[in-house]
C-alpha positions as CSV (number, residue, x, y, z in Angstrom):
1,X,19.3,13.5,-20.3
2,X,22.1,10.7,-20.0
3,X,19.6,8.0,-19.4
4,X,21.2,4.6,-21.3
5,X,20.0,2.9,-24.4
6,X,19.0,-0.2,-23.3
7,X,17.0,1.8,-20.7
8,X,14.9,3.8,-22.5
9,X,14.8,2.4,-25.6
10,X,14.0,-1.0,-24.2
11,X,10.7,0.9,-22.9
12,X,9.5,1.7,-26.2
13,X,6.1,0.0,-25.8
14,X,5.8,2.4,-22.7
15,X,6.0,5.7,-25.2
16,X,3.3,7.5,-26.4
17,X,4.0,9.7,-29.6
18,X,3.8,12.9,-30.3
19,X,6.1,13.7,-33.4
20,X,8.3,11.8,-36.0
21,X,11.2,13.5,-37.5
22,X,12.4,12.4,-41.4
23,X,15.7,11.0,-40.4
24,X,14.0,8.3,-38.0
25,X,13.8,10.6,-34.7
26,X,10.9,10.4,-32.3
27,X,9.3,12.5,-29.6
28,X,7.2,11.4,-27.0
29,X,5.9,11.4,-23.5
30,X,7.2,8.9,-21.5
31,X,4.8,6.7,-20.0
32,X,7.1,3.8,-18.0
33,X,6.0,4.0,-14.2
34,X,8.8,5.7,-11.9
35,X,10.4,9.1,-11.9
36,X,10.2,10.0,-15.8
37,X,6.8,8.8,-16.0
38,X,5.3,11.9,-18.4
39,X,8.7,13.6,-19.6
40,X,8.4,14.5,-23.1
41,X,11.6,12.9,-24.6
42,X,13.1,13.3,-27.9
43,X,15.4,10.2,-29.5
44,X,17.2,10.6,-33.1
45,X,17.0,7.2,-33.6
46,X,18.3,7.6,-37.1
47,X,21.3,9.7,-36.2
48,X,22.0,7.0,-33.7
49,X,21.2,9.4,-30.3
50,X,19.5,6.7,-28.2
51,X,20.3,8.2,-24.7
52,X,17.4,11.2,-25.6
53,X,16.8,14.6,-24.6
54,X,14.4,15.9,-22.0
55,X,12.5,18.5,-23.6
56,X,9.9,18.8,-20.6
57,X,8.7,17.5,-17.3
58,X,5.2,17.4,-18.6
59,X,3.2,17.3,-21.7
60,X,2.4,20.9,-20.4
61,X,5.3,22.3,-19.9
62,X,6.1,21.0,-23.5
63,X,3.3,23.0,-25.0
64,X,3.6,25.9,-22.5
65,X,7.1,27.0,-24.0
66,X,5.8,25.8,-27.5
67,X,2.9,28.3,-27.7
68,X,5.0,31.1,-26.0
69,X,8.0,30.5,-28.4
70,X,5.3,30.8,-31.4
71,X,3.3,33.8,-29.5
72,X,6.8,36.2,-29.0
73,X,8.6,35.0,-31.9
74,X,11.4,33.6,-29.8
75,X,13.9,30.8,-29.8
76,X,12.3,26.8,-28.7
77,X,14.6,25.1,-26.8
78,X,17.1,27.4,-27.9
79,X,17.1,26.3,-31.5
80,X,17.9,29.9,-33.6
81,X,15.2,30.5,-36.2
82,X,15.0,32.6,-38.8
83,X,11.3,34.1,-38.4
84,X,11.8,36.3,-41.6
85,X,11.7,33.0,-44.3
């Protein structure tokens, strides 16, 4: 996503969270007024990735390619699972 630490992580009052990861990682929807206003971000915090990764452009979007990654048994943001485990 390339946007800069002190940028977004300077916002993190402005977050609203979806999902905590073990190693310290976060992922949320963005709520800081201007043009990212409702991305759904992810930041591994605890790998030290503070820049993020746009996962969406909406909370809809977000759950759109969830539920049809889960309904066909295909690849979410092209992470390669195993579905036979």
């Amino acid at each position: 996503m390339g946007l800069g630490e002190e940028t977004l992580y300077g916002h993190a009052h402005q977050w609203v969270p979806i999902a905590h990861s073990i190693d310290a990682g976060i992922l949320f929807v963005e709520h800081r007024p201007g043009p990212t206003y409702g991305h759904v971000i992810e930041l591994g915090i605890g790998s030290g990735d503070f820049e993020g990764t746009l996962w969406a452009d909406t909370l809809l979007e977000f759950f759109d390619a969830l539920t049809h990654s889960l309904d066909t048994r295909t690849p979410f943001h092209d992470w390669d699972w195993d579905w036979n485990e």
